[in-house]
N, C-alpha and C positions, 0 to 999 in steps of 0.2 A: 502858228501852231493851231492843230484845228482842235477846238472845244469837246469835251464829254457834258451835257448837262444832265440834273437829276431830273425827275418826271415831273415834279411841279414846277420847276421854271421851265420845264418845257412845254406844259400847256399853256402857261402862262404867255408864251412865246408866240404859239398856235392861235388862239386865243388874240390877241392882240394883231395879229397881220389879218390884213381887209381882206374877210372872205377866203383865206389861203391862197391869198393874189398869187397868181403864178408868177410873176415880175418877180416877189418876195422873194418867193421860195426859191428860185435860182441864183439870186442874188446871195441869201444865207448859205446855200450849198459849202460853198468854198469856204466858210466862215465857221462848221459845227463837225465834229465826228462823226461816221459813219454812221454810227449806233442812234446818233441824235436827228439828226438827217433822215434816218428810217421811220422813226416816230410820227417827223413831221409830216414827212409822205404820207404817213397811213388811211388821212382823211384829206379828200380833196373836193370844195366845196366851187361851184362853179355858180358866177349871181350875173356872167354880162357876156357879150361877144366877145369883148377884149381880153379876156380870160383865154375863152374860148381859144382866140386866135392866134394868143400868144404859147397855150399849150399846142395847141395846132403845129406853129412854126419850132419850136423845138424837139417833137417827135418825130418830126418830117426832116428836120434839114440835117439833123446830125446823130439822129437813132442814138444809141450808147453811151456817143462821145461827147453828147452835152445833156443830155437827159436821160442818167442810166437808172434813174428811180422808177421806172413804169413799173416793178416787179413790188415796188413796196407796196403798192396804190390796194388798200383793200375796200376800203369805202369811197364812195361819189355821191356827193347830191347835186342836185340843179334845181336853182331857181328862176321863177318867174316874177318873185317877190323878195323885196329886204326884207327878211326873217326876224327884226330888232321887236323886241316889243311895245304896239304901237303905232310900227311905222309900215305901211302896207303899198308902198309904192312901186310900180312897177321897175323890174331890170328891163333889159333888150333884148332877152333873151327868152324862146319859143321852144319847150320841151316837145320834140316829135322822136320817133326810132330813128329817121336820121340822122340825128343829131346825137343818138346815141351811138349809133352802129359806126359815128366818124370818131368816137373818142375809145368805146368799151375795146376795143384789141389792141390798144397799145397797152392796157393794163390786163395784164394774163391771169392776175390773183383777184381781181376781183369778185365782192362777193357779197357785198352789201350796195343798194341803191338805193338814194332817197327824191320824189321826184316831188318838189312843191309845186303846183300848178297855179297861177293866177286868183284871185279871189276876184268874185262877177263883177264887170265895169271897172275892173281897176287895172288887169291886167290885160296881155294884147295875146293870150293863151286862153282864155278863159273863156270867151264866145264861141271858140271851135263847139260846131253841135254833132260832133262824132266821137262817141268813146274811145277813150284811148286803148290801144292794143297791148293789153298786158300780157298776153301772151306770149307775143314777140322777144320780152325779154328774156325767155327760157332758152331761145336759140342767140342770143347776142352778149348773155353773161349767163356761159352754163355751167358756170360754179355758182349761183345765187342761191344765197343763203339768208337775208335778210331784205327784206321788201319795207320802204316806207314812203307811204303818198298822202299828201294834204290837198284838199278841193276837187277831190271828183264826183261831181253830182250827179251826172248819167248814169243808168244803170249800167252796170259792166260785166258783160255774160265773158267775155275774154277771161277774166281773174279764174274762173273756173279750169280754162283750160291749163291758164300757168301754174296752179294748184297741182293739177295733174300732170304737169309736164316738170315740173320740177322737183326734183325729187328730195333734194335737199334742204329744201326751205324749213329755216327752225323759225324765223320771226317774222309775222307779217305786223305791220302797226299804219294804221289809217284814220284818219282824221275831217271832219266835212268832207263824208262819203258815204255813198249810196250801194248801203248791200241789204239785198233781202235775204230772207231766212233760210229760203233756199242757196241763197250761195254760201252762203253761213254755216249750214249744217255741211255743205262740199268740200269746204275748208277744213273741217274739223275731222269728214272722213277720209279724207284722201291726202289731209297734208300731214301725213303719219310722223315725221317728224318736227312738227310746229310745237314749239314750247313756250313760244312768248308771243301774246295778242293782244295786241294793244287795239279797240274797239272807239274810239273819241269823239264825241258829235257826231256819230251817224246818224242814217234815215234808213227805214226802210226795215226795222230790225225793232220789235218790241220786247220788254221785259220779259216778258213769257214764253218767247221767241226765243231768246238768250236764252233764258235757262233749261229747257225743252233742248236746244241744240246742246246745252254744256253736257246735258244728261243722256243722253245716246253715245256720246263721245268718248273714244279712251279716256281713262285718266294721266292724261297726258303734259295738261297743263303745267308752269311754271311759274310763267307771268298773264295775268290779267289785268286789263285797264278799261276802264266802262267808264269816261267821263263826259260829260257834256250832254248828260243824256236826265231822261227821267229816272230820279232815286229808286234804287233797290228796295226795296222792304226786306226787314228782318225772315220773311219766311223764303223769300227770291235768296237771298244770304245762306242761309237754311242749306238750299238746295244744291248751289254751289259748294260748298263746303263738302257737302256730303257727295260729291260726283269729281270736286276738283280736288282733292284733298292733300294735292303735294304743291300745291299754289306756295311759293316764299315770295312775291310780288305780285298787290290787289291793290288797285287806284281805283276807286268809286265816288259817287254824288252818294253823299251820309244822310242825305236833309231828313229820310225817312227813319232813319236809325234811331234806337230807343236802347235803352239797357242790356233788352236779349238779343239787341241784335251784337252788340259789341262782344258781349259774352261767346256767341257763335264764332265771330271771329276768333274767339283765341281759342278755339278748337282745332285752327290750323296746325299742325305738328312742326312745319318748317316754313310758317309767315316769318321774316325777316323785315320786309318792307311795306310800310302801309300808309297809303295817302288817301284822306277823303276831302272832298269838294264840299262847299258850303256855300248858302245862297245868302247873300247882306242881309232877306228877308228871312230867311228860313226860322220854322217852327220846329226844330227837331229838340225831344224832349230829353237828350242826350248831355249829363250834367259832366262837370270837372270830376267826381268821385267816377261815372263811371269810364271816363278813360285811365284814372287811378288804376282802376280794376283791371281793366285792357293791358296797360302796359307791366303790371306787376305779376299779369297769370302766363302771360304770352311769354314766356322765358325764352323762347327762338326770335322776340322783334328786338330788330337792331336801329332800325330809323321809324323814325311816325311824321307823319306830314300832315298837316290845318291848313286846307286852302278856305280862305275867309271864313273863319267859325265867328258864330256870335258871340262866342265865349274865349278867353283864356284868363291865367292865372299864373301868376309867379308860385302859386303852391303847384302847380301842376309839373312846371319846369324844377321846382325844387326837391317835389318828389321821384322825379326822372334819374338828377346826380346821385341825391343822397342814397334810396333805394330799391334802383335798376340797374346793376350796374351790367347788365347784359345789353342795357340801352345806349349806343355810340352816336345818334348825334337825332336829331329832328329839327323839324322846319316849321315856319306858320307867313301864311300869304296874309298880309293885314295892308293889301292894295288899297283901301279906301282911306287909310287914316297912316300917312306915311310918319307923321312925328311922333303918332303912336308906337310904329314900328321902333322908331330909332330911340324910344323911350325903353322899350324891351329891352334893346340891346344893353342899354346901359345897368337894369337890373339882373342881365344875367352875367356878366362877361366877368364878373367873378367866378364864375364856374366850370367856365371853359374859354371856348373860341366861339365867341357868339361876332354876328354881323349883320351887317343891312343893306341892299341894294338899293336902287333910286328908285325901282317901283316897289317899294315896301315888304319882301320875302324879308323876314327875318330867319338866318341862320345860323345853327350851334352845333357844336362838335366839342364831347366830352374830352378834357382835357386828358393827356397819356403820364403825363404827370400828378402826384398827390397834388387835390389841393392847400395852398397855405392858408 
């Protein structure tokens, strides 16, 4: 009898099979409900040839009748790289259009792509000295809807055209990439429907740059993520606020953040999620009371995220439970000191669903129950 499962063991499921091994997923077919089998389909992650060739051979040899999920397929990525954290070893496999334009038709709905390119010297992708044609992908998935690329160094005058050629694109998000201010401010005028930006370790794009493009721009935004970059200052904060101001997801470097700049923050009317980045060294003059303040005026935040802060506190997390209770869950990256981590968990997990991964992300999620 074939299986219904609920949505947490079913990522659970997802999640656990290598890379959404195509082997896998054919193998489970016959094993899960339709409704479960649809899920599983919906993201299809591609890291080797053999992937590759194995989806290859069941869209070719039996169309329908042994692979009638192409129709589920909304998302794809491809790698160049094991995406684990840490581990930056090359696959065997060469992101070119060809190699898109032999897989994008057999999935008709697709509409999100994610393409990780090689990181320099590591992968056999990553020497090509020709920018990649992002363009191309407006004629080879012209339902796209979300764009995500990690390691493109070269400038890329193409992304301009697929800005303009696509009409539908609501999220672009890029990562060790090379965009000037001019492609930046192109994106923001002509990708009329772009509501989620994620900005991460680029080049090529200064603070003032950024916020100069945010401020010509509709107010369009939804999500923004500026990490990896040099810290905002409270008046670059300012600026954004006052031009993005329906932003419910801002990922930033804090290091610069001071009291007014937090304060600005929770000027947002519908911030829901907020992550800031911390440097192991960082000077930022930002104490435990004034995220007190943040998270108790901010009545629309739902998650707050500490990537390496020099600071936390069990009063910080105990004033979250006791009272926030508009507050459901936050995170804190304490990557350098993992027993520290696992020390958190044990002073919070009275409180909810706290946990700890092996590189040190402590996370908690307000319990849906009274506490006893």
């Amino acid at each position: 009898m074939n299986m219904s499962l609920p949505e947490a063991a079913l990522k659970r499921i997802a999640n656990e099979l290598p890379s959404s091994d195509v082997y896998s997923m054919i193998l489970i077919n016959k094993s899960f409900a339709a409704s479960t089998i649809k899920s599983l389909w919906h993201h299809v992650a591609l890291r080797g040839k053999r992937q590759i060739n194995a989806l290859t051979r069941c869209l070719k040899k039996g169309g329908k009748a042994t692979f009638p999920y192409g129709s589920y397929v909304k998302e794809m990525s491809l790698y160049e790289f094991n995406p684990t954290m840490g581990d930056y070893d090359p696959t065997d496999l060469e992101i070119n259009m060809n190699l898109i334009n032999s897989i994008a038709p057999f999935f008709p709905n697709l509409a999100s792509i994610g393409l990780f390119f090689g990181f320099p010297d590591a992968t056999i992708g990553s020497s090509s000295p020709s920018p990649f044609p992002f363009d191309a992908l407006a004629s080879s998935i012209p339902g796209l809807e979300a764009l995500q690329v990690w390691n493109s160094y070269n400038p890329t005058p193409s992304l301009r055209n697929l800005i303009t050629n696509c009409k539908n694109l609501v999220r672009l998000d890029v990562a060790f990439f090379y965009m000037d201010a001019g492609v930046l401010a192109h994106v923001l005028e002509k990708g009329k429907k772009i509501r989620n930006l994620h900005l991460n370790a680029i080049m090529g794009v200064s603070n003032d740059e950024l916020v100069s493009c945010l401020a010509k721009a509709p107010d369009q935004l939804r999500e923004l993520s500026y990490r990896g970059v040099q810290p905002l200052t409270p008046a670059h904060i300012g600026q954004i606020v006052r031009y993005q101001h329906r932003i419910t997801y801002l990922g930033i470097v804090g290091s610069a953040l001071n009291a007014h700049g937090l304060q600005t923050l929770s000027a947002l009317p519908s911030l829901k999620r907020l992550e800031l980045e911390f440097s192991p060294v960082d000077q930022s003059v930002v104490t435990e009371t004034d995220f007190i303040n943040l998270v108790t005026e901010t009545k629309s935040l739902k998650h707050l995220h500490l990537e390496k802060p020099n600071f936390y506190s069990i009063d910080l997390i105990q004033h979250i439970v006791a009272s926030c209770p508009h507050m459901d869950s936050f995170s804190i990256g304490l990557r350098q000191d993992k027993q520290q981590a696992r020390n958190l968990v044990d002073e919070i997990k009275a409180y909810g669903h706290a946990s700890c991964d092996a590189n040190g992300l402590v996370m908690f999620e307000r319990s849906k129950k009274p506490l006893a």
